[in-house]
C-alpha positions, 0 to 999 in steps of 0.5 A, spaced: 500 500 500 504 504 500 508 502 494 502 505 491 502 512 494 508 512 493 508 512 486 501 515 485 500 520 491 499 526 486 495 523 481 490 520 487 490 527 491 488 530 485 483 524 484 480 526 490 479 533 490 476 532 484 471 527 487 470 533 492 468 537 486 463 532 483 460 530 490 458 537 492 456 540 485 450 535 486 448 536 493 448 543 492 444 543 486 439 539 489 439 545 495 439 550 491 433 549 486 429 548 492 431 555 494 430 558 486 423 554 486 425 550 481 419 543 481 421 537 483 420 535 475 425 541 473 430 538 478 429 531 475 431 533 468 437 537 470 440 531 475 438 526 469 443 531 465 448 529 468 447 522 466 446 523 459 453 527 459 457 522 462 455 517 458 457 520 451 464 521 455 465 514 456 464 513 449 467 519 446 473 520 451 477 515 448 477 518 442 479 525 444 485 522 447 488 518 441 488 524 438 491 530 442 493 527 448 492 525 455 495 532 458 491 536 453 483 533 454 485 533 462 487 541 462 481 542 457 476 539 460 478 541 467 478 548 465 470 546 462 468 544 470 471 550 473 467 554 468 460 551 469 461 550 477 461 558 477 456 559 472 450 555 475 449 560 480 449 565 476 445 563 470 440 560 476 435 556 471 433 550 470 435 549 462 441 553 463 443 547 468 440 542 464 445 544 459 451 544 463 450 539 466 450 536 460 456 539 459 460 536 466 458 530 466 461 529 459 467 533 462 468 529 469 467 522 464 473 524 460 477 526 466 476 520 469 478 516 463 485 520 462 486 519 471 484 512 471 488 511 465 495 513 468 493 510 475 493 504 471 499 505 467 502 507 474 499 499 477 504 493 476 500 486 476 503 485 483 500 491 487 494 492 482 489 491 487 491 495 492 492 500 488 484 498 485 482 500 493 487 506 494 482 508 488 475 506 491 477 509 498 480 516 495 473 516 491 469 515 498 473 519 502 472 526 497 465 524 496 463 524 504 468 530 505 464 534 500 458 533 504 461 537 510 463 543 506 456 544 505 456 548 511 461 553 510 457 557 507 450 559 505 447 555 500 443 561 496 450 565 496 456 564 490 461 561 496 459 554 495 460 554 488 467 557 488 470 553 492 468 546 488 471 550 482 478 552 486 478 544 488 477 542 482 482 547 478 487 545 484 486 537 482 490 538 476 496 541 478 499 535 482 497 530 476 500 535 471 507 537 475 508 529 477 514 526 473 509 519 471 509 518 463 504 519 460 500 512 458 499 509 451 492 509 451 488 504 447 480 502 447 477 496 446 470 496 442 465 493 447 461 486 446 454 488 442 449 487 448 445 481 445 452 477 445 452 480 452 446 479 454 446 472 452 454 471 456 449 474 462 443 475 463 443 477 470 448 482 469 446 485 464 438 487 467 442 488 474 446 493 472 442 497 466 436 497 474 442 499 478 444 505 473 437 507 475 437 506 483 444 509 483 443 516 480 437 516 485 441 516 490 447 520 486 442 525 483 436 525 487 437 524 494 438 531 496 431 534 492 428 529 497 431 532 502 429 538 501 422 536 499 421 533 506 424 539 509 430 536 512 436 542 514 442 543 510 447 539 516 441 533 515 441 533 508 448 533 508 449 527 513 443 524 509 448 523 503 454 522 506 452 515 509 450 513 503 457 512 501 459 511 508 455 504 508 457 502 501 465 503 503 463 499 510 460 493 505 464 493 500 469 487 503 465 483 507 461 481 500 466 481 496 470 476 500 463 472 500 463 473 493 469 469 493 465 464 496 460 462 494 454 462 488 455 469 486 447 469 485 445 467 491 449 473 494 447 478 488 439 476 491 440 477 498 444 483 497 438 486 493 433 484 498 436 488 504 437 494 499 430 494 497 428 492 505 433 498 507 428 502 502 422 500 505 424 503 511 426 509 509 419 510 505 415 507 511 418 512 516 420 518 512 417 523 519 423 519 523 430 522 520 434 517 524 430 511 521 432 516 514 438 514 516 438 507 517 435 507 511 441 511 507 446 507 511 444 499 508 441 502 501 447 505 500 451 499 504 448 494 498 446 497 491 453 500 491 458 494 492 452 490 487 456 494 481 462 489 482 457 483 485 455 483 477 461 485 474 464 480 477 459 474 476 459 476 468 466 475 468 464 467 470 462 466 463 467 470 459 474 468 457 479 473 459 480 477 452 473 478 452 473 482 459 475 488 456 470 489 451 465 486 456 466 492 460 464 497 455 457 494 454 456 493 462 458 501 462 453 502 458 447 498 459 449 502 467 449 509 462 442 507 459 439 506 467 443 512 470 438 516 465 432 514 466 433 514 474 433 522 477 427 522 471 422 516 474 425 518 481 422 525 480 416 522 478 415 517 483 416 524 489 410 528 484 406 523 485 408 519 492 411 525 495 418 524 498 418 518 500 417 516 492 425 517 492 424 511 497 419 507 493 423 508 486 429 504 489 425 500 492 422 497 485 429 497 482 432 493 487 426 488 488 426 487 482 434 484 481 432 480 487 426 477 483 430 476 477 435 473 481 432 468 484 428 466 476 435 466 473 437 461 479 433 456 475 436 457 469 442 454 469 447 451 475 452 455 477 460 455 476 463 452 481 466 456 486 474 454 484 473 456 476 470 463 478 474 469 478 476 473 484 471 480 486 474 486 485 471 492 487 469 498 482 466 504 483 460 505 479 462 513 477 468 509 474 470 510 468 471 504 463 479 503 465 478 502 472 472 497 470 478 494 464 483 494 469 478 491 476 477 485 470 484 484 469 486 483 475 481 478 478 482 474 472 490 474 474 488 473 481 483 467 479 488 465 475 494 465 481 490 461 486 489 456 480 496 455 479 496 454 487 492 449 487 
């Protein structure tokens, strides 16, 4: 582990200021257009933005690094994010935020591409996985610290909209100034997704349901607080335990991952999710349940993402991880959409706690199709199966690429072992 800091403290400290950056600006936003007297469907539209140009960036990104260079898309698109994060607040409309949020979530793609990439190249096949987890940690860490900022200073004003900015501008100066190379860079094209259904079924309903329970959380759960008249420090605890729970949770399942038929787990671990939400719509006048509530979705829809990964990995060769990753990505993309959209939606008409019911829905469902998929056809057994890696669902296709291949080296090592 500290190998890995060693050699990639700058890019791991500029990867976390980063995540700061991303995790306040949709807190805020959620505040702020409460503030403005923007509608619950106005706000959905604009969280959904996001999703739309992150998901353009996964696909566009590699292609504006082969051309021009890893150094030249980061500055550029880090300069794009400052920008945007100053002009939210002043130009407070909801179109306007649509279209930058668009733009920042096309920008922060990219960026973690070009990131992922050079922490990649920094990784040896030895300390890969420790540097996998240093990534995970660093993400989680920047985007709870983000929700502590939020008390600064008052959410109507332009403070909280410059700090973001400032980090982000400050990201890129340890990652820009450290000696490492710049990587080679090269893509893979992603599996068609019938190929990728027909390899993994479940993982790929899963991870097209959890893109949408995800954004929910990532998107939504500060428009919900705001709706049922949570106080800035409570909403800021609120979504601050989501990742609380999924950092805490993340290692125990992936090592019963490891150990036993991976459906199984993916079932039980979205039914407590889905408990978890029930919870939450079920007692939505005690905040401390709320937060009971955030701590377990957050605990079990988060370490799914790696879960599905991982069992679709079951199925597919090592030469066709890389390009099984983009399709899984996408499918997440396509999700992530629709979420802050149907989530929106469900408050109009349920009221906050249709924040709750939506997730609800999503993570029942898994656990059903689960369960079906379990009659389908038997499991691997465990000694052919690969090994868990954890990846974040904001990761980019490099991290989930490079997740994959060390699993399978992992996979592999074990059955030489033996």
């Amino acid at each position: 582990m500290l190998q890995v800091l060693g050699s990639a403290w700058a890019l791991l400290l500029g990867l976390m200021l980063l995540m700061v950056g991303n995790g306040i600006q949709g807190t805020l936003l959620g505040v702020r257009g409460e503030i403005e007297g923007f509608s619950t469907f106005q706000m959905s539209i604009v969280m959904s933005a996001y999703f739309v140009g992150f998901l353009g960036g996964s696909r566009m990104a590699p292609e504006m690094i082969r051309r021009v260079g890893h150094v030249r898309v980061f500055a550029a698109l880090g300069s794009f994010i400052s920008a945007v994060l100053i002009l939210y607040p002043t130009f407070a409309n909801p179109w306007a935020w649509t279209i930058e949020r668009v733009i920042i979530g096309f920008c922060f793609s990219g960026v973690y591409v070009t990131a992922e990439s050079w922490l990649n190249n920094a990784a040896t096949n030895e300390n890969r996985g420790k540097a996998l987890s240093l990534y995970m940690i660093v993400q989680m860490v920047g985007i709870v610290a983000a929700q502590g900022l939020l008390l600064v200073a008052d959410p109507g004003g332009f403070v909280l909209f410059v700090i973001p900015s400032v980090l982000v501008s400050i990201a890129f100066a340890p990652i820009l100034l450290s000696i490492m190379p710049t990587p080679a860079f090269e893509s893979t094209k992603p599996l068609s997704l019938k190929a990728l259904y027909g390899i993994s079924p479940l993982s790929c309903i899963g991870v097209f349901l959890l893109g949408g329970a995800f954004s929910a959380q990532f998107g939504m759960a500060a428009v919900y607080g705001s709706e049922a008249g949570f106080t800035l420090p409570q909403i800021s605890l609120f979504i601050a335990l989501f990742y609380v729970g999924a950092t805490v949770a993340q290692y125990p399942l992936g090592w019963l991952s490891d150990r036993m038929d991976r459906r199984v787990l993916i079932m039980c671990v979205a039914a407590i999710g889905a408990v978890g939400a029930v919870i939450g719509a079920a007692f939505g006048g005690y905040y401390a349940m709320i937060l009971v509530a955030a701590v377990i979705v957050g605990g079990m829809s988060n370490p799914l993402y790696s879960l599905l990964i991982s069992y679709a990995n079951d199925f597919i060769g090592p030469e066709d991880m890389a390009a099984a990753s983009g399709g899984m990505i996408f499918l997440n993309g396509l999700g992530a959409v629709s979420g802050p959209l149907i989530a929106g939606w469900a408050i109009g008409v349920f009221g906050p706690s249709g924040f709750w019911i939506f997730i609800a829905v999503l993570l029942s469902a898994m656990a059903l199709y689960a369960a079906y998929r379990m009659t389908q056809r038997p499991a691997p057994s465990v000694e052919e199966t690969t090994s868990y890696a954890p990846v974040s669902m904001s990761a980019s296709p490099v991290a989930v690429e490079a997740a994959q291949e060390w699993a399978q080296e992992q996979a592999d090592e074990q059955q030489g072992a033996v």
